[in-house]
Structures are given as C-alpha cells and as structure tokens.
DRENBAMAR-253100 format. One line per 10 residues: number of its first residue (from 0); their letters; for each residue x, y, z negated of N, C-alpha, C. Coordinates in Angstrom, 3 decimals, decimal comma, always signed. Atoms other than C-alpha are relative to their C-alpha. Example, Ala and Ser with C-alpha at 12.3 -4.5 7.8 and 13.67 -1.06 7.14 Angstrom:
<sites>
0 = AS = +0,890/-1,190/+0,000/+12,300/-4,500/-7,800/+0,900/+1,200/+0,000 ~ -0,820/-1,190/+0,060/+13,670/-1,060/-7,140/-0,770/+1,090/-0,730
</sites>
This chain:
<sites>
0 = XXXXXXXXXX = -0,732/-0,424/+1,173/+8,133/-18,790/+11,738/+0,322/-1,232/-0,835 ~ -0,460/+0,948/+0,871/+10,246/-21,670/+9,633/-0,602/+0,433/-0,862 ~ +0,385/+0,090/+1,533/+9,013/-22,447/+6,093/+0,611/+0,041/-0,719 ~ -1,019/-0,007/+1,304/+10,866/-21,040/+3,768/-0,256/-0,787/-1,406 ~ -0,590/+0,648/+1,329/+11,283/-23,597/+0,562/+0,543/+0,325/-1,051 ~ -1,415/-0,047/+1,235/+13,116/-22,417/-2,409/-0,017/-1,571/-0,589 ~ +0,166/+1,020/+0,825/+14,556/-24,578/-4,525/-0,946/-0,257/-1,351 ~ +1,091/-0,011/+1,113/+12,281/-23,909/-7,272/-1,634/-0,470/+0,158 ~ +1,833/+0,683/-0,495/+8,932/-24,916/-5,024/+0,735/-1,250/+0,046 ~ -0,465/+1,517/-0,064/+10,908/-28,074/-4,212/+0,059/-0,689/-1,467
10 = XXXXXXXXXX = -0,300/+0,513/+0,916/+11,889/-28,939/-7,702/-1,864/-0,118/-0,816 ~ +1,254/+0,253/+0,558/+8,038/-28,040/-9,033/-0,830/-1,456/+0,966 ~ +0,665/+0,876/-0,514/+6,630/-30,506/-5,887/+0,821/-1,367/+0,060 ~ -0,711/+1,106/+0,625/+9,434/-33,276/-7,257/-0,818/-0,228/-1,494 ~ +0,650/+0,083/+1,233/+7,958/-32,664/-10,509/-1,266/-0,737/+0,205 ~ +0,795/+0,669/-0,341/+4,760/-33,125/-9,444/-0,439/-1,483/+0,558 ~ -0,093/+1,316/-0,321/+5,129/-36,644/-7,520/+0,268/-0,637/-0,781 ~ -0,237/+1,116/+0,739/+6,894/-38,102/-9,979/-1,465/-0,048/-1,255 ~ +1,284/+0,464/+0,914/+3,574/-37,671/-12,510/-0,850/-0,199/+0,622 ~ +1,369/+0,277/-0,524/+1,089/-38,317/-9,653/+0,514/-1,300/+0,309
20 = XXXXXXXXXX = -0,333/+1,649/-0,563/+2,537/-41,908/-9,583/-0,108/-0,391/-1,498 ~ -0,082/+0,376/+1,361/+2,444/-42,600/-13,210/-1,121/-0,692/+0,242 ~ +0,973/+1,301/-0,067/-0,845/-44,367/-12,456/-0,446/+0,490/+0,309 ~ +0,929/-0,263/-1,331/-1,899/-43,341/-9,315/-1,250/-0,481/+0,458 ~ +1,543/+0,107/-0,222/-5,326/-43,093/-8,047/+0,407/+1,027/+1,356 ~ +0,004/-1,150/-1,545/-6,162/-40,828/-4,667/+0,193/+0,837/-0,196 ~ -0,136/-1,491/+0,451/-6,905/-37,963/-6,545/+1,369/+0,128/-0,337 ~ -1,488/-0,489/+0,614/-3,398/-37,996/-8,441/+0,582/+0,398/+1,165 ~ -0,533/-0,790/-1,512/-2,307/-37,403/-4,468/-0,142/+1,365/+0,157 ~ +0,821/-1,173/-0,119/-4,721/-34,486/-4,160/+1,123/+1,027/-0,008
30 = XXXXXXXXXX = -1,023/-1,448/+0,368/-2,695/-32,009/-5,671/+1,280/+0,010/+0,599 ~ -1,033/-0,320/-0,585/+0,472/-32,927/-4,353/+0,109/+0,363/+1,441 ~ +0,290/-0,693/-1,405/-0,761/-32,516/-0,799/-0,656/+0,972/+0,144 ~ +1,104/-1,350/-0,175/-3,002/-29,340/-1,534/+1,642/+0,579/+0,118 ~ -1,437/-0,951/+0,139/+0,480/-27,729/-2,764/+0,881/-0,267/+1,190 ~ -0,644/+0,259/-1,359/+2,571/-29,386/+0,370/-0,884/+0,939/+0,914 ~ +0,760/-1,007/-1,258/-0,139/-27,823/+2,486/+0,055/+1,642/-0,273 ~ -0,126/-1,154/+0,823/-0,154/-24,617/+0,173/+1,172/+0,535/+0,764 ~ -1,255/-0,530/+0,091/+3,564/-24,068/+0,871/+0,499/+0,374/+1,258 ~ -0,065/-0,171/-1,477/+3,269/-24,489/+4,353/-0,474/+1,051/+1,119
40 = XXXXXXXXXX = +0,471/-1,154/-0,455/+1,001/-21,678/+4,765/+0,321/+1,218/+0,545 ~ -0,317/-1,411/-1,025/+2,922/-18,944/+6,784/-0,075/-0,128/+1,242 ~ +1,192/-0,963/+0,542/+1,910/-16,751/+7,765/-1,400/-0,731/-0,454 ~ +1,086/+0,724/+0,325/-0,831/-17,325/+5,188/-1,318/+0,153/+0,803 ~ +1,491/+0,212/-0,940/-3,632/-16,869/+7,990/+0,252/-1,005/+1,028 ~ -0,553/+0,476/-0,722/-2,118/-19,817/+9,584/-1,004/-0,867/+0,169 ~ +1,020/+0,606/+0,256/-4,816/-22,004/+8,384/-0,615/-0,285/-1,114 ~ +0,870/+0,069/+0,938/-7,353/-22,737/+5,787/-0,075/-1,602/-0,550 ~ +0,401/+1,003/+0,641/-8,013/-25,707/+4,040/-1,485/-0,726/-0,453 ~ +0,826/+0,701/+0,112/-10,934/-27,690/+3,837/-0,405/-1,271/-0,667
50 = XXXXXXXXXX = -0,078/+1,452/+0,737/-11,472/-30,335/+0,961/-1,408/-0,746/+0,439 ~ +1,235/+0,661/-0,213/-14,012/-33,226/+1,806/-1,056/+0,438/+0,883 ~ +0,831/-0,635/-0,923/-15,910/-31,655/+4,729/-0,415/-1,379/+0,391 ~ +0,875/+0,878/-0,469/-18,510/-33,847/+5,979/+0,216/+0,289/+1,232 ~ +0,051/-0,118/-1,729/-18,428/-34,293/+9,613/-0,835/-1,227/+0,557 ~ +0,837/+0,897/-0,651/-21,444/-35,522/+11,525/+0,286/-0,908/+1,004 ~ -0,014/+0,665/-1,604/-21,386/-38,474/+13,670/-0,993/+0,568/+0,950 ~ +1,128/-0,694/-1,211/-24,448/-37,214/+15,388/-0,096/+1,491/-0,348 ~ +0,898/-1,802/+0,752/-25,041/-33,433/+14,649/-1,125/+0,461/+0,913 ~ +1,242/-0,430/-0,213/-27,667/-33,311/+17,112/-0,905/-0,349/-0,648
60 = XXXXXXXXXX = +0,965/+0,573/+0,482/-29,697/-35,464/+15,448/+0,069/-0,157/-1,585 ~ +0,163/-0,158/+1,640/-30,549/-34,561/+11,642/-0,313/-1,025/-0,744 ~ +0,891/+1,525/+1,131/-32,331/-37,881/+10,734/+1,392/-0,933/+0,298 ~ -1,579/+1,067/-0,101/-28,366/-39,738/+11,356/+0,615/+0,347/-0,720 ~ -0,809/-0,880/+1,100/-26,940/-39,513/+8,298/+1,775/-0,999/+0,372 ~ -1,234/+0,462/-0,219/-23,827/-41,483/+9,722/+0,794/+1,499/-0,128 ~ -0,950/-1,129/-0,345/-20,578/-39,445/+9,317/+1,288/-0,183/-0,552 ~ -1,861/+0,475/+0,470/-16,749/-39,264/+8,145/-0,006/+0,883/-1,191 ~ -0,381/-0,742/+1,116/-15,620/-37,408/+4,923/+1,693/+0,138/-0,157 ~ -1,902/+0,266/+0,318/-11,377/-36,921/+5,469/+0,428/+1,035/-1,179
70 = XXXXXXXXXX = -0,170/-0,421/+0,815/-9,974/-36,112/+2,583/+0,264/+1,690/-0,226 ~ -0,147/-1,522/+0,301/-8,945/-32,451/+3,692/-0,318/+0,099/+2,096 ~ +0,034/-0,036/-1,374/-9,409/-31,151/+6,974/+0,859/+2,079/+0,020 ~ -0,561/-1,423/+0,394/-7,417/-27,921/+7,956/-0,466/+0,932/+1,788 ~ +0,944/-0,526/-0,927/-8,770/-25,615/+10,051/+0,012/+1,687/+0,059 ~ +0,496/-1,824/+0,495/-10,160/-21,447/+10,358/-1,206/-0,038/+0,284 ~ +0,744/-0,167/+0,099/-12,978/-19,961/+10,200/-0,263/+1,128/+1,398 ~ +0,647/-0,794/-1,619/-14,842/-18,792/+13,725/-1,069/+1,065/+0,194 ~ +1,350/-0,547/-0,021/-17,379/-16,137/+14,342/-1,206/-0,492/+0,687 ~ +1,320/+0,795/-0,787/-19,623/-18,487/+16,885/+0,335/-1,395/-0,913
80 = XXXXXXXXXX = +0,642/+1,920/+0,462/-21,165/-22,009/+15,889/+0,956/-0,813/+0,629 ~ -0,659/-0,103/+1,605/-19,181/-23,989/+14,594/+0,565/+0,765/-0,500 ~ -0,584/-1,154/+0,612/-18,331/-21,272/+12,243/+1,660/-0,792/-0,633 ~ -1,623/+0,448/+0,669/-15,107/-23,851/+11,100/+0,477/-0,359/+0,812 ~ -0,995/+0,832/-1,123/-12,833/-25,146/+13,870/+1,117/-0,524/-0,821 ~ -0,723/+0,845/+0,742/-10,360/-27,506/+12,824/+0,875/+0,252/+1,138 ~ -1,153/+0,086/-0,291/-6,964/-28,033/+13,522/+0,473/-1,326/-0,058 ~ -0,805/+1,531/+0,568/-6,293/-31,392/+12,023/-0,833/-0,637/-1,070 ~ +0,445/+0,714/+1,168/-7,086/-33,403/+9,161/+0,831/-0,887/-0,788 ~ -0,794/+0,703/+0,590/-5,561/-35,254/+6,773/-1,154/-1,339/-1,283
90 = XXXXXXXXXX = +0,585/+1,318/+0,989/-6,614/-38,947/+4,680/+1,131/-0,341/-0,566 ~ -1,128/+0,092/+1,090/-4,855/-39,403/+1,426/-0,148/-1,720/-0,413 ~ +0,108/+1,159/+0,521/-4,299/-42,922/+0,038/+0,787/-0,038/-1,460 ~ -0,112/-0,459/+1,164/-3,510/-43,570/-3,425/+1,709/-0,975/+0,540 ~ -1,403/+0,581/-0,081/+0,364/-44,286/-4,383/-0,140/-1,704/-0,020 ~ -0,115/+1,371/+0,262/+1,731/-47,890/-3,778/+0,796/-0,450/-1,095 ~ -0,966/+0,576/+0,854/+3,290/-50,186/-6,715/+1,686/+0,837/+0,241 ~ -1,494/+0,147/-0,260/+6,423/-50,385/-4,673/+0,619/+1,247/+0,225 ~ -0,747/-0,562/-0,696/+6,846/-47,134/-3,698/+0,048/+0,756/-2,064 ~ +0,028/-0,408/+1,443/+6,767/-46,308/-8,241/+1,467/+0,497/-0,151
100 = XXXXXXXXXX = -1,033/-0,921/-0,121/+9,989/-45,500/-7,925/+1,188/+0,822/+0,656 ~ -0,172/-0,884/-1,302/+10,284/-43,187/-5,253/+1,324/-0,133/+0,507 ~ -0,925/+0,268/-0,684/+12,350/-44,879/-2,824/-0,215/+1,635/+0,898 ~ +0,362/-0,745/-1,042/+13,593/-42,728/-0,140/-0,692/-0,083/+1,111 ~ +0,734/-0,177/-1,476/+11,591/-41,814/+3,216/+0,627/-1,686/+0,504 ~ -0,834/+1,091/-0,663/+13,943/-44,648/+4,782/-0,652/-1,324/-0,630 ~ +0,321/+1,331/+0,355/+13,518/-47,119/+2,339/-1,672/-0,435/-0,210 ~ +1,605/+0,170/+0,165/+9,759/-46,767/+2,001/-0,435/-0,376/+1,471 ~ +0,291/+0,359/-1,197/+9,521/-47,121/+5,768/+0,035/-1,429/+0,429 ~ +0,123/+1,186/-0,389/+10,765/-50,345/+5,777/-0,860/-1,285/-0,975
110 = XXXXXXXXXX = +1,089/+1,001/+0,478/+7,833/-51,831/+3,391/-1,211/-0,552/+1,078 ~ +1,200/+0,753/-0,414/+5,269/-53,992/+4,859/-1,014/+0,190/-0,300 ~ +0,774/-0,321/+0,449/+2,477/-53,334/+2,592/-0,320/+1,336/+0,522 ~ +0,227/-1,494/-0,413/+3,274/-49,375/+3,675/-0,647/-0,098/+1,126 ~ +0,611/+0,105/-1,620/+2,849/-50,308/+7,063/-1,858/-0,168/+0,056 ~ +1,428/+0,429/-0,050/-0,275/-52,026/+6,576/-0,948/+0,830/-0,532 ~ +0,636/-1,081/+0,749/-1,989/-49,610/+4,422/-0,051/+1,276/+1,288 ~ +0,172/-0,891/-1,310/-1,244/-47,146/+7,490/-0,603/-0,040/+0,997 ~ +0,446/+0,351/-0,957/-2,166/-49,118/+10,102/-1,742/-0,044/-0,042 ~ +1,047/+0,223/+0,559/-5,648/-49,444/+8,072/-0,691/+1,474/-0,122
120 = XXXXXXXXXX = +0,571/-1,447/+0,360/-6,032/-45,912/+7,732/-0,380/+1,053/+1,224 ~ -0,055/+0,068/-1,430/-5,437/-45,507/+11,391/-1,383/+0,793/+0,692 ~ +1,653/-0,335/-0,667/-8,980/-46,038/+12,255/-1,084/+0,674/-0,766 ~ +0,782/-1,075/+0,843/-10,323/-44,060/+9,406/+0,057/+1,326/+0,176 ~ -0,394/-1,145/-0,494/-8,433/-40,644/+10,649/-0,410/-0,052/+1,704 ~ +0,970/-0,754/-1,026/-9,756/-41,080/+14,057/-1,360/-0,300/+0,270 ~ +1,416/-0,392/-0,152/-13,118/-41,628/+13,212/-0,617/+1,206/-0,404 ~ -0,331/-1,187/+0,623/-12,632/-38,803/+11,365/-0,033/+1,083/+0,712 ~ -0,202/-1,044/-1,003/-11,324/-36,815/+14,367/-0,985/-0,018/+1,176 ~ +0,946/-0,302/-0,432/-13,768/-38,406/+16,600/-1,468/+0,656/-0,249
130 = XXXXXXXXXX = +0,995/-0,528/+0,235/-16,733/-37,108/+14,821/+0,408/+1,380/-0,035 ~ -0,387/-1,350/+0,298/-14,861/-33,646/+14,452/-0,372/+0,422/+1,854 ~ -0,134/-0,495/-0,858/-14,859/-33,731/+17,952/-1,339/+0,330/+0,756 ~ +1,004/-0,138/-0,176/-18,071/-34,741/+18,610/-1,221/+1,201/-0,486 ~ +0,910/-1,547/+0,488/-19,478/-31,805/+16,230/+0,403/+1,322/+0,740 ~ -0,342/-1,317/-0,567/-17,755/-29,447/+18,431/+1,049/+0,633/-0,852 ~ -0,970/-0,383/+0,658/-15,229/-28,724/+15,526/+1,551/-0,286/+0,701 ~ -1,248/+0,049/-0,815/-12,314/-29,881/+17,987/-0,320/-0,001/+1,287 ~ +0,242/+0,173/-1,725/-11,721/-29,924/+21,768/+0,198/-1,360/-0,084 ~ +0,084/+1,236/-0,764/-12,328/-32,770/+23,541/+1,422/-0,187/+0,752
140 = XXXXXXXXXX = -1,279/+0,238/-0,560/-9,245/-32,608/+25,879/+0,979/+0,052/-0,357 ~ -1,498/-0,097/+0,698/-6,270/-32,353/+23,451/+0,098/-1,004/-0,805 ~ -0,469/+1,362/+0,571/-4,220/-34,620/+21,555/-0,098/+0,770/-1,695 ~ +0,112/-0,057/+1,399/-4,679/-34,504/+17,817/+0,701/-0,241/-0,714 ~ -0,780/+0,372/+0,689/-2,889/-34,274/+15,142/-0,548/-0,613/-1,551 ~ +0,517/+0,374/+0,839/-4,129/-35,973/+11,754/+0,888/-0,927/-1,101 ~ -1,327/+0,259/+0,871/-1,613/-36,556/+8,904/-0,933/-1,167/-1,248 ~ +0,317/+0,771/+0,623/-1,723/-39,899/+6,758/+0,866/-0,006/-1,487 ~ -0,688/-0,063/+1,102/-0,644/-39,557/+3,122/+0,016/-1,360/-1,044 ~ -0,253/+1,145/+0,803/+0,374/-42,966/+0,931/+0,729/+0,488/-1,425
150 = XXXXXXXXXX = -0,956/-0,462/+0,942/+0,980/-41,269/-2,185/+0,772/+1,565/+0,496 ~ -0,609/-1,135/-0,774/+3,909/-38,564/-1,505/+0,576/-0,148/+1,305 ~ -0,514/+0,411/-1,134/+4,702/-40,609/+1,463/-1,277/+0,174/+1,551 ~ +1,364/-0,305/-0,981/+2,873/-39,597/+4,842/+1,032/-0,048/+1,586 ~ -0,186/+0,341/-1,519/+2,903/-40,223/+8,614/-0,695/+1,200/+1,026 ~ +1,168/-0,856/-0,932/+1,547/-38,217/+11,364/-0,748/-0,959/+1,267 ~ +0,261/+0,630/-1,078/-0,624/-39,670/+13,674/-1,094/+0,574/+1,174 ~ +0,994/-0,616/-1,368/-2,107/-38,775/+17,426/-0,988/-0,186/+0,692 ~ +1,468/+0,511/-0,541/-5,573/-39,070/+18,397/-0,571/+0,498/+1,333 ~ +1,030/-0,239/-1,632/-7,617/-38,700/+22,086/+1,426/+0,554/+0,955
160 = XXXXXXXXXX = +1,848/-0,062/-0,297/-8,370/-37,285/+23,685/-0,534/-0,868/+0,700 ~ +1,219/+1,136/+0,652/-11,138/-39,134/+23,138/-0,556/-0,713/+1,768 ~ +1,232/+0,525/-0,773/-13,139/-41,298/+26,229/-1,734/+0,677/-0,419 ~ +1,554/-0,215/+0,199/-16,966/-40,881/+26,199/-0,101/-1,364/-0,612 ~ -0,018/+1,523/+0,600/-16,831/-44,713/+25,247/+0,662/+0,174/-1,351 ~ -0,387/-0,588/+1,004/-14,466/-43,835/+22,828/-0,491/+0,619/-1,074 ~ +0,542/-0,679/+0,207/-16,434/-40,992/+21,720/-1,709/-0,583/-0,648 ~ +1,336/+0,910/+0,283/-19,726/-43,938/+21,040/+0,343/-0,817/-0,804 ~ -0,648/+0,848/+0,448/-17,501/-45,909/+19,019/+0,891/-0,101/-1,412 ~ -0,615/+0,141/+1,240/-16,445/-46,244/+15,403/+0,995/-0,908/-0,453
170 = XXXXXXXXXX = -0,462/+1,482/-0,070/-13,625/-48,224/+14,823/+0,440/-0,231/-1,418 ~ +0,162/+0,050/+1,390/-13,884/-47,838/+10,648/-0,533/-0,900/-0,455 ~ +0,922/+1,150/+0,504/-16,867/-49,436/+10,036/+0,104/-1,277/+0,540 ~ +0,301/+1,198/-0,460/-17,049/-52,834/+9,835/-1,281/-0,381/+1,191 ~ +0,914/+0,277/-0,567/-19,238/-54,699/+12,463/+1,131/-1,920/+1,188 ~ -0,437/+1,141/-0,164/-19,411/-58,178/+14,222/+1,239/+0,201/+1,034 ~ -0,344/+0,372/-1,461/-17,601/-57,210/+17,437/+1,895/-0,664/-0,569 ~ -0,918/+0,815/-0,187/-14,640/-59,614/+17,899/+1,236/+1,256/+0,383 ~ -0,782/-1,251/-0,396/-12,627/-56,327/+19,371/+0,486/+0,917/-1,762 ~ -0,166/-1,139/+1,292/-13,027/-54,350/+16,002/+0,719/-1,251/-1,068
180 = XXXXX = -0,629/+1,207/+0,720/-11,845/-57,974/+14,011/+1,494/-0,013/+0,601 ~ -0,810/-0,238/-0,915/-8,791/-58,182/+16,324/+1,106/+1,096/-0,114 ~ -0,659/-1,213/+0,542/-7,845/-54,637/+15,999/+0,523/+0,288/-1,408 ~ +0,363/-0,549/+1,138/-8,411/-54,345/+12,148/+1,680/-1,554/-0,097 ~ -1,038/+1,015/+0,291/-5,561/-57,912/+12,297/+1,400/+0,253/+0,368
</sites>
C-alpha cells in the first residue's frame, strides 16, 4: 500500500526540520524521524517503533555487559522469545553546519563532511544489526536494512548477512587492530 502524504503532513514535517536545525543536537533529529517513521505507518500494524533498545552483544552470557543502543529500532512484537523481532534500525546523527540551510537532497549529497559522517556511522548501524542478530532479534541469512539519519538528511544502508567471523567482530569500537584503523580511514 503507497503512503499517502497530504500536503499538510508535508508542510508540518518542513516545519519541523527547519526548527530542529536551529541548533541542532541528536535529539532535535528525534522528532523529526519519530514523525517520518509515524507517517509511514500503513497499515498502522506495519511496524512498531522502538526508541533506544539495548541489544546484547552476548545475550547468553549475563555478566557481558557489551552491547549497541541504535537510536530507534523498528520492529513487532512476537508471541515466542524474543518477544520483539526487528525489522531494521535506524542511527540518528545530529544536523551538519552546512547542511543549516537545507540544501536539497542533491546538493547535500555532494558534501564531503556528509559523506564522512556516514561512512562513520556505517560501522555503528552494523554493530547494531550484528548484535540484533546475534540476540536472535533478526535472521541470520538476510540482508538488512538500517537507515542513517544526518539531521533531516538520511541514507539507507545494507548489512550481512553476517559471517560467523563477522558475527565475533565489532567494527565500532575502537581497538589496536591495524584492519579496524584502515577501515575507520
């Protein structure tokens, strides 16, 4: 089923962007992507929303408090363990300077800083998805979807499915390996 839009949700989620940039922070995002996701909801049992869900790196093991926190994760609610299955997830970043006065899609694409800020966020959404997967909150054999937000500006990006190596492997956190330095350049 297409998403119907009026112009009147469009003009309130114009409204909105332009004051969540006035002196942007993450949160000032928040809302404009709860409502983007909000609007998107048909049929509203399409999916649920999930702010800040913790997702274990280990969930067998209780004494590992390692884990991811993505800013929303979207998902339903299951009658077997895991009672939440996910769908996706999404990591918000706070607005950039340059993008203050909301170039278009186009012209925001061709910033550098945007890029980089994306590319950085990269490995934060699939550690994100790998631990989702690892809790059993996603399948293992499918490709993922996990949406990157810069402000009102956002990307989609495709994760796994995952290796078992993969699947042992954080590529967020800092650490010495020459591979994770490399990548992160």
């Amino acid at each position: 089923m297409p998403v119907q839009i009026t112009a009147q949700d469009l003009q309130h989620l114009q409204s909105m962007v332009r004051q969540s940039i006035l002196a942007p922070t993450e949160y000032d995002a928040y809302g404009v992507v709860t409502e983007a996701l909000i609007l998107h909801k048909q049929p509203q049992d399409r999916y649920t929303l999930f702010p800040q869900m913790y997702l274990s790196w280990n969930s067998s093991n209780s004494g590992d408090l390692r884990g991811s926190i993505p800013d929303f994760v979207i998902g339903r609610y299951s009658d077997s363990y895991p009672h939440v299955r996910l769908q996706g997830g999404v990591e918000v970043k706070k607005a950039m300077a340059e993008t203050g006065d909301l170039p278009s899609a186009i012209e925001a694409a061709k910033l550098d800083e945007l890029h980089r800020l994306i590319r950085g966020t990269v490995f934060q959404a699939e550690d994100q998805a790998k631990a989702a997967v690892k809790g059993g909150r996603l399948p293992r054999d499918k490709e993922l979807l996990w949406l990157i937000f810069v402000g009102p500006y956002f990307t989609t990006i495709k994760c796994g499915p995952f290796t078992e190596a993969e699947l042992r492997t954080r590529g967020h956190k800092p650490n010495d390996s020459g591979d994770w330095l490399a990548a992160l350049k």
